[in-house]
Backbone bond lengths (Angstrom), bond angles and torsions (degrees), N, CA, C in turn:
res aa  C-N    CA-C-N  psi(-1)  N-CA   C-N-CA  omega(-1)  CA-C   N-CA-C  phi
1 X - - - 1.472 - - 1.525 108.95 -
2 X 1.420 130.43 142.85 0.904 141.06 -171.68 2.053 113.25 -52.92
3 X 0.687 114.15 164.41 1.289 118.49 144.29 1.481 136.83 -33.38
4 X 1.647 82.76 -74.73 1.393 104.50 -156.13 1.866 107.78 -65.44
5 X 1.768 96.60 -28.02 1.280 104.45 176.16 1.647 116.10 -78.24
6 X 1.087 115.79 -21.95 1.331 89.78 175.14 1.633 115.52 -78.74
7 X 0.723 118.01 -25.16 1.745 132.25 172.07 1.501 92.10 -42.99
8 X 1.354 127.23 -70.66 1.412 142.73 175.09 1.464 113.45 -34.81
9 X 1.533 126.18 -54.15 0.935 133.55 163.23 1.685 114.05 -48.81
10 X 0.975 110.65 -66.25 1.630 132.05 -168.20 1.566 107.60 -39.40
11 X 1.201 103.17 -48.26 1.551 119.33 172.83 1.226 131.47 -69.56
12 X 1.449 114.58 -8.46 0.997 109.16 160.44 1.947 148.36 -71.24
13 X 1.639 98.43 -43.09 1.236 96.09 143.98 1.839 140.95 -23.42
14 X 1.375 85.61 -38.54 1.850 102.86 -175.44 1.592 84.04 -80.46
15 X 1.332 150.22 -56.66 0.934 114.18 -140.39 1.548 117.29 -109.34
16 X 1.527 98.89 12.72 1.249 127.99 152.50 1.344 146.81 -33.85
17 X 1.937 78.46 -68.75 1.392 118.25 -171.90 1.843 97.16 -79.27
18 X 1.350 113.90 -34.04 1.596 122.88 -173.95 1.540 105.91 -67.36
19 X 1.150 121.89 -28.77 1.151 127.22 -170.00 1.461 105.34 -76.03
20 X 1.388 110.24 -66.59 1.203 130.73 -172.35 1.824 121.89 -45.46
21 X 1.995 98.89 -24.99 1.255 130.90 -179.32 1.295 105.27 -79.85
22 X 1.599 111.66 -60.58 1.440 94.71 174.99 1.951 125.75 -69.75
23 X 1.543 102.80 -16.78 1.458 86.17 -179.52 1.615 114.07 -72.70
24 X 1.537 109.70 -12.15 1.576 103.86 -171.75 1.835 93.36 -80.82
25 X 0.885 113.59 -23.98 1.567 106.22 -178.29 1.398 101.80 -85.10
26 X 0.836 144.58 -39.23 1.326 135.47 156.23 1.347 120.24 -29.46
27 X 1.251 104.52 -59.15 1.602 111.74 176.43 1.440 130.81 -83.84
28 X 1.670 100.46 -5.63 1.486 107.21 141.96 1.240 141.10 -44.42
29 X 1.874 88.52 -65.08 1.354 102.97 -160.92 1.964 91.40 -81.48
30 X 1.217 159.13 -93.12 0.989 130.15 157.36 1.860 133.04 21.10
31 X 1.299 125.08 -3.13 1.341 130.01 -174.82 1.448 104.25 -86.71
32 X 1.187 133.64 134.15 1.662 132.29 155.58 1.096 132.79 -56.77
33 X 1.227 149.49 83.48 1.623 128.34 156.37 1.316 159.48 -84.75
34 X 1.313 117.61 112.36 1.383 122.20 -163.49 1.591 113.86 -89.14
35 X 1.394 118.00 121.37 1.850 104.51 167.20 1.328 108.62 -87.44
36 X 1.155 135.52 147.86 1.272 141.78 129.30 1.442 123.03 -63.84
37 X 1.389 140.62 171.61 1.433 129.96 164.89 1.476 72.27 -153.15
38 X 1.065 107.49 131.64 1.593 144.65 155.97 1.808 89.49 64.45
39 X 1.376 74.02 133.58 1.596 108.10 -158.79 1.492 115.75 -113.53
40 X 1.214 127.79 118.50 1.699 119.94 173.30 1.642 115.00 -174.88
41 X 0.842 113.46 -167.68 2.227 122.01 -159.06 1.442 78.21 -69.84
42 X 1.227 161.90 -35.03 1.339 149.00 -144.02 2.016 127.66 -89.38
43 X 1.246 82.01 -125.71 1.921 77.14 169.23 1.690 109.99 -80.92
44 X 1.314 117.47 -31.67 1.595 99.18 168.67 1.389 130.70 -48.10
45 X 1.175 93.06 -41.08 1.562 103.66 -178.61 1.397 120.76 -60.94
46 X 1.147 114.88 -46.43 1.484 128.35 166.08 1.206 132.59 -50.78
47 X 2.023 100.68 -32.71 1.551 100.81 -176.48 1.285 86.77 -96.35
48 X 1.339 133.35 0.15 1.702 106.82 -174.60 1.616 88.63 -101.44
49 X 1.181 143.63 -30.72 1.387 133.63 147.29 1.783 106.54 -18.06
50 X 0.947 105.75 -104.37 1.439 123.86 176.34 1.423 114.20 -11.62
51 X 1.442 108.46 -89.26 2.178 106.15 157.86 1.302 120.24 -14.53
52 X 1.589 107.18 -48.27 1.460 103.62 -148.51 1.794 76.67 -89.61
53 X 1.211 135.85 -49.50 1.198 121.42 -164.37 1.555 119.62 -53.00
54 X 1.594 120.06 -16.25 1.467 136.17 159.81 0.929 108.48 -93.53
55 X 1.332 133.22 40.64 1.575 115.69 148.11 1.599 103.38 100.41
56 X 1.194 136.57 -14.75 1.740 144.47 -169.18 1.419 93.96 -81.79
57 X 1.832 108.77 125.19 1.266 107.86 161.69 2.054 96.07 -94.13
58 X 1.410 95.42 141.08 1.386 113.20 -176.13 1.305 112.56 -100.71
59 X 1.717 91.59 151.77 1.778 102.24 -173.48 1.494 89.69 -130.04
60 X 1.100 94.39 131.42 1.673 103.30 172.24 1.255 112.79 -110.57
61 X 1.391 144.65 138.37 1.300 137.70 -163.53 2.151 96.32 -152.96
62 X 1.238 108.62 101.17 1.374 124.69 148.71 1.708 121.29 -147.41
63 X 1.409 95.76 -172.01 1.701 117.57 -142.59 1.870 82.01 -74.63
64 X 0.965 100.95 -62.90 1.740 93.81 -157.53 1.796 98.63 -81.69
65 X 1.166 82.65 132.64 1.794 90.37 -178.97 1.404 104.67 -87.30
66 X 1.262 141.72 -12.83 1.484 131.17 -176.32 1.803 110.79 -76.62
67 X 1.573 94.69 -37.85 1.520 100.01 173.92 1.275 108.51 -83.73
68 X 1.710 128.22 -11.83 1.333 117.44 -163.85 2.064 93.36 -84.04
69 X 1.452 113.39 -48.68 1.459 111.90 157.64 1.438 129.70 -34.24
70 X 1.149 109.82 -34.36 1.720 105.78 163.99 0.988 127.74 -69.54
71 X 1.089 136.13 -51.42 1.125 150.87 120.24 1.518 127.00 19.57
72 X 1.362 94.45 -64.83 1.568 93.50 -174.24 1.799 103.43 -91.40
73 X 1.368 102.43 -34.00 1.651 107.93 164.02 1.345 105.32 -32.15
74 X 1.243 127.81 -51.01 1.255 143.34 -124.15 2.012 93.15 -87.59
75 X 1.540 102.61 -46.78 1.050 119.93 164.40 1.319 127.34 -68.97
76 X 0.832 107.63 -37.67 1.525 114.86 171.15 1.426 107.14 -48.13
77 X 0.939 111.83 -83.50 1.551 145.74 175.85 1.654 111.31 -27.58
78 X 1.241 101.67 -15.69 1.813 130.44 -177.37 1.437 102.50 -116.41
79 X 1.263 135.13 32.69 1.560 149.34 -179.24 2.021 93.02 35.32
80 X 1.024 138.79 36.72 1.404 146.42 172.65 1.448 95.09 -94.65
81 X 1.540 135.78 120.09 1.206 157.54 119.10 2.006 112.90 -10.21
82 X 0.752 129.61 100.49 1.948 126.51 -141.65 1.763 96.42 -145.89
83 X 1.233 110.34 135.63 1.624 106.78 164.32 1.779 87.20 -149.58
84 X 1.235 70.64 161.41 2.257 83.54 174.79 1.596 87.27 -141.84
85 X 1.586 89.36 151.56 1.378 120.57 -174.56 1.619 93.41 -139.95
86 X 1.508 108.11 128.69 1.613 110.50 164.44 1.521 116.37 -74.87
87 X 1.166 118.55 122.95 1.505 117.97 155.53 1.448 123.62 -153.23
88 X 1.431 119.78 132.56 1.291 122.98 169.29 1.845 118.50 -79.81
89 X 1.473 94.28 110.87 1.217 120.49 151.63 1.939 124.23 -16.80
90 X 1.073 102.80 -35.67 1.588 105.44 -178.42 1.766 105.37 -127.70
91 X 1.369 87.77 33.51 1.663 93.02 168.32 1.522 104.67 -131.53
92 X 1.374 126.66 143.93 1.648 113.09 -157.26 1.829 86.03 -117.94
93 X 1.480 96.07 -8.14 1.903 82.29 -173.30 2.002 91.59 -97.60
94 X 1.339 113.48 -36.44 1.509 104.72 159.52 1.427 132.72 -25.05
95 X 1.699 98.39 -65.61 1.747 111.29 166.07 0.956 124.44 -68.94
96 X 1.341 152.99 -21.19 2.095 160.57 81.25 1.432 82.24 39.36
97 X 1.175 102.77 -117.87 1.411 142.18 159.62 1.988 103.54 15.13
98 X 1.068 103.83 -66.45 1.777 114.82 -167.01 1.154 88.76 -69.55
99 X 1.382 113.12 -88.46 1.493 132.26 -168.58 1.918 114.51 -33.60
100 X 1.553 112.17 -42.87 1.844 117.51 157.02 1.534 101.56 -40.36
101 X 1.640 120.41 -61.37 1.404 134.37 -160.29 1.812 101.00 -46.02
102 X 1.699 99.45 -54.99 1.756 108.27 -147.60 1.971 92.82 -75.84
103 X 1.408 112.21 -12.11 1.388 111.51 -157.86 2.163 94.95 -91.25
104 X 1.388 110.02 -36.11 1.053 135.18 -160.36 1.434 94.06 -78.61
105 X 1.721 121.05 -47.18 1.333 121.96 -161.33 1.712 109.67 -94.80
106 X 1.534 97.06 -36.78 1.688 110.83 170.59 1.461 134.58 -106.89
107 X 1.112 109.27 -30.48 1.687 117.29 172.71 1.544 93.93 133.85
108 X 1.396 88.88 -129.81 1.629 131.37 178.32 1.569 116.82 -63.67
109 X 1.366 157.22 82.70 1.191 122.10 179.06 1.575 126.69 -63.15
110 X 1.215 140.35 142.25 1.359 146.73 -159.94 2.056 93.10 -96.55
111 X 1.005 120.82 -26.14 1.697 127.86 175.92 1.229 114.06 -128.31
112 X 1.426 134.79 164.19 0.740 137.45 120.11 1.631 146.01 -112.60
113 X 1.083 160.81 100.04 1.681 128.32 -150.78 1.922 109.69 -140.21
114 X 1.342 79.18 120.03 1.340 108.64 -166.49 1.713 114.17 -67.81
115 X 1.669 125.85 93.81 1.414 103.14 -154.57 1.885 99.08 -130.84
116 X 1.429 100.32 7.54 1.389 108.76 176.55 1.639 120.40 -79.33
117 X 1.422 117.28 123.69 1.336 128.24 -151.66 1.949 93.87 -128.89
118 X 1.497 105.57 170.07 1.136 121.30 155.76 2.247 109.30 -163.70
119 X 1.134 82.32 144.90 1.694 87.41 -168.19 1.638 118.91 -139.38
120 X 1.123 123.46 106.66 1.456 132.91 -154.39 1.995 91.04 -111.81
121 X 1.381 99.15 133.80 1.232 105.20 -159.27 1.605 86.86 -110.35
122 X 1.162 109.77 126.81 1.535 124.82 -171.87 1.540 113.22 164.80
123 X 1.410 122.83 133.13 1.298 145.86 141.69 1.011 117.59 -31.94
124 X 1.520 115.09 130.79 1.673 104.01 176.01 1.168 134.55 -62.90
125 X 1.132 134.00 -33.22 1.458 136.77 150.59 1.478 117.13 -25.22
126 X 1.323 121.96 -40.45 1.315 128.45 -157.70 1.493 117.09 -104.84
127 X 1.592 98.92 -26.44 1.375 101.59 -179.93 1.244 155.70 -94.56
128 X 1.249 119.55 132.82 1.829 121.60 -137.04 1.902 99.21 -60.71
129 X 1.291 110.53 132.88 1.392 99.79 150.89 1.252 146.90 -39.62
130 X 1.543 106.88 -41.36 1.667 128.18 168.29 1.249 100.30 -51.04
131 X 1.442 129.66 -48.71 1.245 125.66 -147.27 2.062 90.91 -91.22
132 X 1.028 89.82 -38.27 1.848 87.09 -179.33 1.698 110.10 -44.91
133 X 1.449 88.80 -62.39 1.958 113.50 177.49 1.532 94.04 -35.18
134 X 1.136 119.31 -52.67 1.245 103.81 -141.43 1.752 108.36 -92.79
135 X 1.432 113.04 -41.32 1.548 111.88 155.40 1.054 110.19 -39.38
136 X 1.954 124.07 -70.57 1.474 108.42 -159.58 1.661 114.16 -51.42
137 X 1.493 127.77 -26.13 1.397 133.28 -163.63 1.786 92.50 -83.32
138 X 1.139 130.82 -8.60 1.504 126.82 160.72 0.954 117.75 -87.35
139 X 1.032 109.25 -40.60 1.986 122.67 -166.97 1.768 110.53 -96.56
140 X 0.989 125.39 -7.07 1.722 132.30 174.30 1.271 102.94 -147.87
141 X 1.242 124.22 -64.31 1.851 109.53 -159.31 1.566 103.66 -55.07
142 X 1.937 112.53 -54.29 1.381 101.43 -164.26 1.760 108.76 -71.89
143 X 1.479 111.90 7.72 1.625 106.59 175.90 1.514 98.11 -90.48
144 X 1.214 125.37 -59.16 1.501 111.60 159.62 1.035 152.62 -52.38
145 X 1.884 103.37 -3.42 1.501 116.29 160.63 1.708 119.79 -60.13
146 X 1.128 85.10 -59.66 1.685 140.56 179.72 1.391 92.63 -39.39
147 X 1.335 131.50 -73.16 1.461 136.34 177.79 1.403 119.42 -63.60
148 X 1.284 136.16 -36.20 1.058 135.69 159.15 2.191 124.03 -63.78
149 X 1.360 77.25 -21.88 1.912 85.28 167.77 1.417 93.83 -82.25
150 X 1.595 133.67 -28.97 1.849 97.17 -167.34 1.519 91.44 -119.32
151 X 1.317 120.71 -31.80 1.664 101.56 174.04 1.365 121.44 -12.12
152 X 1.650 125.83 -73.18 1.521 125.11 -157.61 1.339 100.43 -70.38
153 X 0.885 139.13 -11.91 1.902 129.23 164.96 1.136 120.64 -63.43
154 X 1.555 96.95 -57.60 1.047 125.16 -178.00 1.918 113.55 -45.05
155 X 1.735 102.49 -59.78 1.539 109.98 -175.60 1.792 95.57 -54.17
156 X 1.661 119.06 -57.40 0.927 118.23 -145.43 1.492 109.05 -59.37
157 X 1.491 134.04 -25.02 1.458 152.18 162.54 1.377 100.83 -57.22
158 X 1.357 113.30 -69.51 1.562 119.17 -169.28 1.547 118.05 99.05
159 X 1.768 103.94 29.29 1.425 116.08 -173.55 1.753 96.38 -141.82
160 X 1.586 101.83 157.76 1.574 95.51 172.98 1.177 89.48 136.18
161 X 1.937 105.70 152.11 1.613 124.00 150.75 1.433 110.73 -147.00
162 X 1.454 95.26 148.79 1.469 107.81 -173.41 1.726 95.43 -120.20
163 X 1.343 86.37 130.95 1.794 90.35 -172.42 1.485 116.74 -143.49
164 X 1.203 139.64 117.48 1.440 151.30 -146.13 1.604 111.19 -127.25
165 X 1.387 90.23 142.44 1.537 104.83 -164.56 1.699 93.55 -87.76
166 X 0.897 108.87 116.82 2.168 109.80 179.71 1.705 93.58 -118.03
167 X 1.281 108.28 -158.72 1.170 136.40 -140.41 1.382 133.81 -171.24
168 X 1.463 126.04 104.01 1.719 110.19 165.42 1.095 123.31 -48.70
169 X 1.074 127.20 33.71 1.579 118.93 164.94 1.464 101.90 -90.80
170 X 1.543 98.90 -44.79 1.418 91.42 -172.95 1.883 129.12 -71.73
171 X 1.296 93.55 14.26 1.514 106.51 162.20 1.145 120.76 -105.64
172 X 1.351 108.16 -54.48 1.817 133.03 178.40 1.631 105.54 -101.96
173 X 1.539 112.54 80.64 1.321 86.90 -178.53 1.843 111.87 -107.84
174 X 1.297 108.56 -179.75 1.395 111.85 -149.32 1.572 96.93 -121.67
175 X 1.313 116.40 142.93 1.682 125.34 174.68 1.296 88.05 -57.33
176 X 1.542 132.23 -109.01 1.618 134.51 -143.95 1.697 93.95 -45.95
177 X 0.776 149.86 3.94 1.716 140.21 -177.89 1.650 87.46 -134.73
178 X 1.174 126.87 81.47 1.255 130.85 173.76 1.652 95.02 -102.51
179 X 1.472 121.75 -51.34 1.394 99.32 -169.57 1.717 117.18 -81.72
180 X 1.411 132.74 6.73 0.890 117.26 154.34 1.290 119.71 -105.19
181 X 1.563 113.42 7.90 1.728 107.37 171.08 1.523 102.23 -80.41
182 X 0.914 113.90 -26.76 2.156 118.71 178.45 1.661 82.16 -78.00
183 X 0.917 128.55 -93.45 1.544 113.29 -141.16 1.463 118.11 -73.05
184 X 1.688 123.05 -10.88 1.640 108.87 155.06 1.885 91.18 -65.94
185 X 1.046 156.67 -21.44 1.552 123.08 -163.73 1.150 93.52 -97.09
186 X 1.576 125.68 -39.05 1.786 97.80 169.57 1.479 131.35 -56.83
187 X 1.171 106.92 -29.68 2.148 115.61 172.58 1.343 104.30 -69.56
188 X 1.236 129.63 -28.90 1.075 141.81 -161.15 1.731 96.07 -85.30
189 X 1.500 127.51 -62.41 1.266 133.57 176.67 1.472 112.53 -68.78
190 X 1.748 119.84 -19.02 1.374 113.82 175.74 1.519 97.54 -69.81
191 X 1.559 133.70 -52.48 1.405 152.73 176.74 1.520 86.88 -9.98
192 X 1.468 114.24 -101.50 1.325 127.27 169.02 1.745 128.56 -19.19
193 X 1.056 104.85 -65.20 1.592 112.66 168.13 1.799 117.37 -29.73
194 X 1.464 79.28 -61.11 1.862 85.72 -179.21 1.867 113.90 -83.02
195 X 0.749 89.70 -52.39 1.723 85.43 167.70 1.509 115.33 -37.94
196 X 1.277 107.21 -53.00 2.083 116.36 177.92 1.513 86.08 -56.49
197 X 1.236 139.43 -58.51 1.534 149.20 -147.21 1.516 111.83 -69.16
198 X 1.558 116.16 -51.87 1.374 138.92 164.01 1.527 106.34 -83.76
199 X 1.336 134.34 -7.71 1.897 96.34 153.76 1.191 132.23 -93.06
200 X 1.708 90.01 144.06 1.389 119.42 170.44 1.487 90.41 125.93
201 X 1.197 107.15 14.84 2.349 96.34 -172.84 1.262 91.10 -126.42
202 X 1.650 129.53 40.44 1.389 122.44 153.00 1.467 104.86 73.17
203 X 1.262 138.88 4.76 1.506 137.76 -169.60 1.507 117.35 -122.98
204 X 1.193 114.37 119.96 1.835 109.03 -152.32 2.037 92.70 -122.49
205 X 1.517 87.00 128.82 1.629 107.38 -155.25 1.716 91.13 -110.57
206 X 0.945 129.42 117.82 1.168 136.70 150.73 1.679 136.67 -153.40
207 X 1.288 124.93 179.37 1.520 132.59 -165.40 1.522 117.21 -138.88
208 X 1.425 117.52 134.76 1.391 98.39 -175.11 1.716 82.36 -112.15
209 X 1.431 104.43 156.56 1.648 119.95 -163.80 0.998 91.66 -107.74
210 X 1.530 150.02 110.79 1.270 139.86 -173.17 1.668 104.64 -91.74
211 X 1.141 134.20 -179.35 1.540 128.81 -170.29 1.270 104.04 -159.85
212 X 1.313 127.41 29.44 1.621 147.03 -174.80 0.921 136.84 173.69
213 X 1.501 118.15 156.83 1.711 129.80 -168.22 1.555 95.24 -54.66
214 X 1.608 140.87 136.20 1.212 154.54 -169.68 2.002 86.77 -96.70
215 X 1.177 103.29 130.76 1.904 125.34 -155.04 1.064 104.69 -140.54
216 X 1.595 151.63 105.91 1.361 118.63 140.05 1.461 115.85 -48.73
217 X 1.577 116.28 168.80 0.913 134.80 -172.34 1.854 130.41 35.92
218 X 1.413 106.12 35.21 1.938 146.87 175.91 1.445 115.73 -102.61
219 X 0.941 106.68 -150.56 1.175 116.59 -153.09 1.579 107.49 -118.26
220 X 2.013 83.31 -29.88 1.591 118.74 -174.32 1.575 115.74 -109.32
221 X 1.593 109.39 29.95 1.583 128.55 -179.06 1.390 94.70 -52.58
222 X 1.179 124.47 132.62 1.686 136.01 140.42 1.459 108.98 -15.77
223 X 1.179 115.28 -67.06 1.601 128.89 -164.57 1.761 97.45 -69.12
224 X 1.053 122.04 -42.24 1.822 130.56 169.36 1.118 116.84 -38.48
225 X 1.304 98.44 -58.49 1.978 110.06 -161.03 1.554 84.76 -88.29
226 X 1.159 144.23 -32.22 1.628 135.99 -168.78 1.083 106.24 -64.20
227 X 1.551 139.97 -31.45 0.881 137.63 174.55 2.416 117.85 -69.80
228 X 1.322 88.02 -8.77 1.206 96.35 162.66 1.501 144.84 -69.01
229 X 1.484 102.37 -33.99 1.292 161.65 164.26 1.466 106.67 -62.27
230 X 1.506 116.51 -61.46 1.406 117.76 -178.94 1.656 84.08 -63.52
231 X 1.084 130.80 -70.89 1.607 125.22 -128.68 1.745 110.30 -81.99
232 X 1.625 109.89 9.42 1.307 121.90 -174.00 1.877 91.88 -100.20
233 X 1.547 101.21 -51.37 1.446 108.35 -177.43 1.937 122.02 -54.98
234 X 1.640 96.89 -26.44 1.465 97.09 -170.52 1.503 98.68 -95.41
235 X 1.512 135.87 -22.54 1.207 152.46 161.68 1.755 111.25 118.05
236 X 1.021 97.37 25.03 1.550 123.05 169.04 1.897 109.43 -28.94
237 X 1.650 74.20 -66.60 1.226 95.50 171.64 1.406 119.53 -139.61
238 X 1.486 129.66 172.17 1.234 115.54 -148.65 2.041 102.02 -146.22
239 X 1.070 113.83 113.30 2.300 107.71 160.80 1.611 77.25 127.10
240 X 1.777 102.85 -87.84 1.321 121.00 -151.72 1.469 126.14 -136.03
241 X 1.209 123.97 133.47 1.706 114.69 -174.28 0.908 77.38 -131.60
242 X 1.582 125.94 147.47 1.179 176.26 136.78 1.780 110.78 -77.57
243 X 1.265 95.26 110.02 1.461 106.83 -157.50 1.803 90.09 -110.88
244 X 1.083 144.13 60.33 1.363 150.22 162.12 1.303 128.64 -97.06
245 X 1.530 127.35 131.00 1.021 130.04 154.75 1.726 121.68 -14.59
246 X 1.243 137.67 115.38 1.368 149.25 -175.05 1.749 97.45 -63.12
């Protein structure tokens, strides 16, 4: 055999292997990512069900890492692509911190959805300030942390949704649930705020208001209301869903 042909031959491997290189980067860069922030058996689970069932590799991000590992097991285990990242919600150098990690390890996120809560059961008369401070800084500050870590990617692409877990309280709110009837209407009015703020920059901001105890097999299934979530993210629908009993 000639020379020249085995050279010809030889090279092929290389251009094999080049091919094969760029299609995995291809199919990198093409990948979805969704964060979660605060993670558990409930509506997170469902919307990271859901994402992951379209193609979203999921980031789950809460405080306790033993449940945050289940979690992603959980996904796993559901052929869903899954990582967890610890972070506390009412720590702003925590969410720094994660959100550097998910940008460093994944890029861009394509979602975000804000589902980390805290709720101090008390009458207003009765109820401690500390304890107010410290829900609202779970339930609004770390959602406005949270949004301000992926917003500027987000604008600078001109793709993205930021989507928040709210609440009828913040319509109908209740004496003994005083501190989460104030802080679902502030998440609820941040919802709005930034959405007016982000249109026209390709980035779709919304909240589904849930109006019930979260149930498998209800009305208020995880997998139910996730589909709420999908249809805010694809622009289905658009501000606010109201997730209530008819």
């Amino acid at each position: 055999m000639p020379a020249h042909a085995l050279n010809v031959f030889s090279s092929i491997p290389l251009v094999i292997n080049s091919s094969r290189a760029y299609q995995m980067k291809a199919a990198e860069m093409n990948k979805k990512f969704v964060a979660i922030m605060g993670s558990g058996p409930g509506v997170s689970a469902g919307v990271a069900r859901k994402f992951g069932a379209n193609g979203f590799t999921v980031i789950l991000l809460a405080r306790n890492p033993q449940s945050l590992q289940l979690r992603v097991s959980e996904l796993k285990n559901a052929g869903i692509e899954a990582h967890g990242i610890v972070a506390d919600a009412s720590d702003a150098q925590s969410l720094k911190t994660a959100f550097a990690r998910i940008h460093a390890e994944h890029g861009i996120l394509d979602a975000l959805v804000y589902n980390a809560g805290a709720n101090t059961i008390a009458n207003p008369t009765v109820l401690d300030p500390a304890d107010l401070a410290r829900d609202f800084s779970i339930n609004v500050v770390g959602a406005l942390s949270c949004a301000q870590l992926v917003a500027p990617s987000m604008i600078e692409r001109g793709t993205g949704s930021i989507l928040f877990t709210g609440g009828l309280l913040a319509l109908n709110p209740v004496a003994s649930r005083a501190s989460a009837s104030i802080s679902k209407a502030g998440l609820r009015n941040l919802t709005f705020t930034l959405g007016d703020e982000l249109a026209g920059k390709g980035i779709r901001v919304g909240t589904v208001t849930i109006g019930g105890a979260v149930q498998p097999g209800t009305f208020f299934d995880p997998d139910l209301i996730a589909e709420a979530y999908w249809d805010l993210h694809t622009g289905r629908s658009t501000g606010e869903i109201l997730y209530v009993k008819p």
